[in-house]
N, C-alpha and C positions, 0 to 999 in steps of 0.2 A: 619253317612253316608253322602256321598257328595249329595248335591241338585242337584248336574247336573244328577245322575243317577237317582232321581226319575222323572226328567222331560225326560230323553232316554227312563226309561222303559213304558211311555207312549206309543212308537213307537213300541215295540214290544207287547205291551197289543192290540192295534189296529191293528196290522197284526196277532192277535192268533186266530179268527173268521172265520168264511168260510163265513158268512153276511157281513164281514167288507172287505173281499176278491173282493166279487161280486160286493159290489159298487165301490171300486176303481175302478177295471175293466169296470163297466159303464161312468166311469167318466173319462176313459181313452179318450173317444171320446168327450172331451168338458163341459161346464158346463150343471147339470142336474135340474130340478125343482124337488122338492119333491116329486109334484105328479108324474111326468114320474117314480122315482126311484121307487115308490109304487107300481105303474104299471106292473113292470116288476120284481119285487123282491115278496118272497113270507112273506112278514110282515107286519105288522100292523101300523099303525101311530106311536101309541106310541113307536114300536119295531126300525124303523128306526129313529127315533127323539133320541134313546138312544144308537143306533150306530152311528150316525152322531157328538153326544156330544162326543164320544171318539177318532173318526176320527181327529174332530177339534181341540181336546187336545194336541193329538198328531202332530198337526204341517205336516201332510200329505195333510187334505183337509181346504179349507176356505168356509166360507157361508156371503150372502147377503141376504138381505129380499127384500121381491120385493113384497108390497100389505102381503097378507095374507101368501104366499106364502115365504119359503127359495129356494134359489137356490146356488147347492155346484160344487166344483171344484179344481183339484187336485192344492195344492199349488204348485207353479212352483218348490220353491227349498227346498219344503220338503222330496223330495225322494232323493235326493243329501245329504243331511243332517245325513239321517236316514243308506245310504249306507256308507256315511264318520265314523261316528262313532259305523258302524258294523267294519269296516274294522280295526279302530283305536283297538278298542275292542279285534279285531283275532287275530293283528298281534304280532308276539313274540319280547319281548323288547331286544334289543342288549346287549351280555354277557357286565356283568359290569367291 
């Protein structure tokens, strides 16, 4: 199997979540500290610590440490990425 599709299917492993949904969508509005995203999500430390490792795998979000604290934020051209090789993915290859 080609290494490139086990590093794509990371992109769809991280959008199969409805937890992994909600924090994009929080993050849609700028970077977030952990604890805000704790805040306002209904999970746990450890719960978010192991959506956030999938997010990050997948090339969607990036994280900083800041003190004790991470702070996440949507990669700029991870969703360009993730859309480009849906599309490559869809699209029917020209009769040969």
């Amino acid at each position: 199997m080609d290494p490139a599709y086990r590093v794509q299917a990371r992109i769809f492993k991280a959008l199969s979540d409805p937890n992994r949904l909600a924090i994009l969508e929080l993050l849609r509005s700028g970077e977030q500290c952990a604890c805000v995203l704790l805040e306002q999500l209904s999970l746990t430390q450890s719960g978010l610590s192991y959506h956030m490792k999938i997010l990050c795998a997948s090339g969607l979000v990036d994280s900083r440490q800041e003190g004790k604290w991470t702070h996440y934020r949507l990669n700029p051209t991870g969703g360009e990425r993730a859309i480009d090789f849906l599309r490559q993915l869809t699209t029917p290859l020209p009769p040969s």
